[in-house]
Every structure is written in C-alpha cells, then in structure tokens.
N, C-alpha and C positions, 0 to 999 in steps of 0.2 A: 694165224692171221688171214691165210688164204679165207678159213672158213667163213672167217667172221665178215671178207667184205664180198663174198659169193652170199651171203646171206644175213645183211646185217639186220635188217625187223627179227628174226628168229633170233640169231646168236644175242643181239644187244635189246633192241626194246621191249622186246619180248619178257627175258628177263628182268629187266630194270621197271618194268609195271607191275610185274609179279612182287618184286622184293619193294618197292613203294606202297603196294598194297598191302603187303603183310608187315612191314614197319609200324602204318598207321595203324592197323585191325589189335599188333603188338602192344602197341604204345598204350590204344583205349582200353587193350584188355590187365594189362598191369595196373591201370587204376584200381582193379578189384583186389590187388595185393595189397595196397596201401594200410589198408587196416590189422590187415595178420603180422605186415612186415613191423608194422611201428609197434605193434605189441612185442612181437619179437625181439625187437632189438631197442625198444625201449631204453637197457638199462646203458647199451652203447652208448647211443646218440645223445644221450643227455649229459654224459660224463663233463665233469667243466673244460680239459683240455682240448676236448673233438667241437665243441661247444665255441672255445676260442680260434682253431684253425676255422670254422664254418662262419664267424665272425668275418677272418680276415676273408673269404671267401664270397663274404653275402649269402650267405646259405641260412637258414633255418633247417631244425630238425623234419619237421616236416618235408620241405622242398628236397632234404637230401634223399628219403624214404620214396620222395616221387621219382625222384629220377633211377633211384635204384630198383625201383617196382615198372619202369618204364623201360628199362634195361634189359628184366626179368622179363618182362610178354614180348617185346620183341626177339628176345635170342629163342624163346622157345618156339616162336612161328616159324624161327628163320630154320629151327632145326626142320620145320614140318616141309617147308618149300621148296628146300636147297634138292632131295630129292626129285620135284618138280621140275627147276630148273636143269638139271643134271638128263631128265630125258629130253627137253625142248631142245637142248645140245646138243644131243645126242643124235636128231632126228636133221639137226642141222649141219653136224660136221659128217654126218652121213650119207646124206645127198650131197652134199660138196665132195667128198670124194669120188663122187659116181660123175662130178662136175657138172651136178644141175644145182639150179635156184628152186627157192621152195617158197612161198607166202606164209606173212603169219599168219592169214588164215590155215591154210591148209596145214600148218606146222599145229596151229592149236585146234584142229577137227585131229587131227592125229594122237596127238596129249590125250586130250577129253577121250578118248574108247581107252586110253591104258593109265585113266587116272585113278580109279579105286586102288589099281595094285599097286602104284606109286605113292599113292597117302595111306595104303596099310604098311609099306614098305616102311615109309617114316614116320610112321606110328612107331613100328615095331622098333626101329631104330631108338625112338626115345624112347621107350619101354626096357629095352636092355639096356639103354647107359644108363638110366634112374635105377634100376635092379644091383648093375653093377657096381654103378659107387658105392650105395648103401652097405650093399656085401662089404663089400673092400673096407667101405669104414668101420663097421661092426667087428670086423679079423681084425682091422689095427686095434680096436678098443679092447677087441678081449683079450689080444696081444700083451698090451700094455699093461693090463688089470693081469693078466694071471705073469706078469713077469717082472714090474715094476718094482714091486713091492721088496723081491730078493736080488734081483741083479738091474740098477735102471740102464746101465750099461748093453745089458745084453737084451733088454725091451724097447731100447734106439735100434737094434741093430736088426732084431727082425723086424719091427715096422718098416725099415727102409728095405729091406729083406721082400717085405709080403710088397710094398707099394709097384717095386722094381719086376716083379715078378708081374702083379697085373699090369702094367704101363707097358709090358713086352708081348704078352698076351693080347693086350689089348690092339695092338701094333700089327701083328702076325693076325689076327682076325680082321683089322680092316680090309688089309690089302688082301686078303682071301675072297674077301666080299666085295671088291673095289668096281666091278662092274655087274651089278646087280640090276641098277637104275638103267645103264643104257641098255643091259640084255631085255629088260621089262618091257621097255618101246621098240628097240630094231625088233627084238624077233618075237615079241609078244607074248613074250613069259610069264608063267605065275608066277608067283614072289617066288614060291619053292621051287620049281622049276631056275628061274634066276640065280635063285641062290646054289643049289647042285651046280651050274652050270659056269657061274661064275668061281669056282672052288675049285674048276678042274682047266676051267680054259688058258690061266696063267701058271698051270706046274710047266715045272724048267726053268720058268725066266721071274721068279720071284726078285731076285737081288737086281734082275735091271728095271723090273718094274716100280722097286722100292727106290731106286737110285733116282730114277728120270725124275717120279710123283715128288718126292722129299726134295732135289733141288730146285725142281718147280714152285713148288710152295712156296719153301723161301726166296725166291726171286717174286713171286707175286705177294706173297707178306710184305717183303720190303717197300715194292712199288704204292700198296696201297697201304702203306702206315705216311707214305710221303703224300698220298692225294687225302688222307686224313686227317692230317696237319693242321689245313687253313681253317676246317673246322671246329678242329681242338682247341686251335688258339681263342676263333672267335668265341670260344665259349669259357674260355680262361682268362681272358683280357675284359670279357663283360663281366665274367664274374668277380673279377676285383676289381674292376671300375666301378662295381652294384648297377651297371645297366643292364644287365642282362635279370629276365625273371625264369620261374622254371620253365613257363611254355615253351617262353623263346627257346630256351638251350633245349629244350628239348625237340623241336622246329629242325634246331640245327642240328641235335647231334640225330634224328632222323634222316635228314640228307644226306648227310656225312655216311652214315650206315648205309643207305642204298644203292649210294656209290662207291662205295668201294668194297661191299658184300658184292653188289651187282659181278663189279669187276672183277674180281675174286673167284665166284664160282662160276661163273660164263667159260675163264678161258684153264680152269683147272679142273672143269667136267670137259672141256674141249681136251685136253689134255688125257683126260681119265680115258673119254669115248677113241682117240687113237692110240693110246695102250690097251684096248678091249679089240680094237679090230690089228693093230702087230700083232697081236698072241692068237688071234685067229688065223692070219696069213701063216706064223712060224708053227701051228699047230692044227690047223685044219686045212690048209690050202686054199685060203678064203682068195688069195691074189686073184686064179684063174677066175674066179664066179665073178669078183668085182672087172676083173677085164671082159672077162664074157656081158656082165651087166652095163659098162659105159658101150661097148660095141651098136647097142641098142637103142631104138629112136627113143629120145627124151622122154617120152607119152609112158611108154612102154618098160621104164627102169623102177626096177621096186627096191622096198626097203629090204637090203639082204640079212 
C-alpha cells in the first residue's frame, strides 16, 4: 500500500490504461473469431434446450458466440500485458523502497528500453501454455483410447493420474519462474538471463514464497470477484429484463475486466516484486546495497 501511494500514476493509472487498452484492442480482435467459433460450435448453440435458457436470457445464438469471441481476445491480450504491467510494478515498488517517487513518465521511458524482452517473455509464456495443454490433452486421449476399452475404471484413474501430475508441475514451474518479469526491468535481463536467475534466487524459501503468493491470491480473488459483482449483475439483470444488447454487456463487462484485472495484477506483481527483492536480501545481501542506496541523494539512487 506504501508502494502504491508513494507512486500512485505508475502503481495504478498506469496499469489501468494499459489493461483498458488491451480490453478494447481484445474485444475488436475476438470479432475475427466470430466466424470459426459459430462454425465450431454450431451444433451446441442451436440445440433446442441451450436455445430455450438464451430465450430466458435474451440471447440469440449469435450474441452468445460474441461474447464468447469477445471473451477469447480479451483474456489472450490480457495474457500478453500482465507481463507488462508486472515490470511497471516492478520499477514502482522499486523506487519506493529506495523511498523515492518516480513519474509515469519516467516509469514508462524505463518500460519502453526493456519492452522487447517483456512481450517476448509473454509471448513465450503463451506459447508453453498453448504447447502444454495440448500435450496434456492429447496423453489424456490416448490414455483413455488405449485404456478404456478393457478397464474404464482404470482409464478414469490415470487421466486424473496424468492431469494431477501436470497441474503440480505446472505449479512448481511457475513459482520457479515467479520473478522473471521484474528481474527483466530492475536489473535488465535477457529473458534467459531472467529466467537462470530467477530459478536460483528463490532456492531455500520455496514453501514461503508459495505460502505468502497463494494466500495473496486468494484474498485478492476474493476482493475483486466482490468489485465484479455490480457488473455481473448489471449484465444479468439487463439480460433478463432484454434491455441489455451484446454491445452494451459487452461495454460493461469491459469495465468490469479492467477493473478488477487492473486490481489484481497491480498489487499481486507488487507483491511478486517484494518476494523477488526478500529472497535477494535472504540470499544475496541485497539489505546493505539498498541501505547504501537510500543513503544517497535522491538524483543519485539507481535501480538495484
């Protein structure tokens, strides 16, 4: 909280113009799904039951496709940004520990020289979850096909078997990778460099670093399923009153997204970036250099 009001343009608006830009840019580019998706799912959405819930609804087959295609370009922007926002953070609860102020200018002339490796960073990020699901889903099908046939008992049991196994992997690799993004900005790392460095700078303290991030989450899960609310309703109360059209709900559930995506990753990369600099203090000695670096006229204090 210190961070965010030693430097609120970088901690909040900053962010929140970032994830409003990439909501809208989401929203226009999920139009281009529209056509794959309703072929796709075609044989769903027209079923007569789904057919009569989208009655009571107000919905047409179409408007549902839109908003599920509208859905779809925005979460995959948001996957491309959160990276983004996670060094803006980074750069902001940074200098706030040094207890300077920082502009969002200078917060985003900072961004801008370490943004390639930040948008290759979340490239590559969606590039291994797309790789990975696939994998994972392909082992469960062949799973199932080479097992089902003679035991279906025992082809439930290693699919949850194989699921449980990636979902723990999957687990144990984030948080190995958990400061990537701010090592990219504080200290100007290549992605690889990052990623080496992040792999090694939290051994020892795996299980507090998993304890703090995990009940973080879900206290900020919580808080912004409640600030998501007023939106959800608006858009469930218009939709069975039929005043609501897709634009609209879609207008709103835009805002709703930005706001509480905004919130969400602001103070859970603030979060991330002081779990990146404890595991430097408990593992590099980073205390003295940041006490050597406040010691120093304001002018004079760099990004350690």
């Amino acid at each position: 909280m210190r961070a965010v009001g030693r430097n609120p343009m970088v901690m909040v608006v900053l962010p929140l113009l970032i994830v409003l830009v990439a909501s809208i840019i989401g929203a226009l580019l999920g139009q281009l799904l529209i056509s794959p998706l309703t072929r796709l799912f075609d044989p769903v959405i027209t079923d007569p039951d789904l057919i009569l819930v989208m009655d009571y609804a107000r919905l047409t087959p179409v408007g549902l496709v839109e908003l599920a295609a509208s859905g779809a370009g925005i979460g995959f922007l948001m996957l491309l940004v959160i990276p983004l926002i996670e060094g803006i953070v980074a750069i902001g609860v940074s200098q706030s520990v040094l207890g300077t102020k920082i502009s969002m200018r200078d917060a985003w002339a900072r961004i801008v020289s370490r943004l390639g490796a930040l948008v290759g960073w979340a490239a590559l990020l969606v590039l291994v979850i797309v790789v990975a699901t696939a994998l994972i889903s392909l082992l469960v099908v062949l799973a199932i096909s080479a097992t089902f046939a003679g035991s279906p008992g025992f082809a439930a049991f290693l699919t949850v078997i194989l699921v449980l196994a990636f979902v723990v992997l999957a687990i144990w690799l984030s948080f190995k990778l958990l400061f990537v993004a701010p090592i990219i900005v504080v200290e100007k790392a290549t992605i690889r460099q990052a990623i080496s460095r992040s792999w090694l700078i939290g051994r020892g303290f795996f299980w507090r670093i998993f304890g703090i991030y995990l009940l973080s989450s879900l206290i900020l899960s919580f808080i912004a399923g409640i600030l998501g609310m007023p939106f959800t309703s608006l858009v469930t109360m218009g939709a069975v009153g039929g005043g609501t059209s897709v634009v609209t709900a879609s207008i709103i559930s835009i805002i709703g997204t930005t706001i509480t995506t905004a919130f969400t990753t602001v103070f859970i990369s603030a979060i991330t970036t002081l779990l990146y600099i404890d595991a430097r203090i408990r593992n590099e000695g980073l205390g003295n250099s940041l006490a050597t670096a406040a010691a120093q006229p304001r002018d004079h204090r760099a990004v350690y």
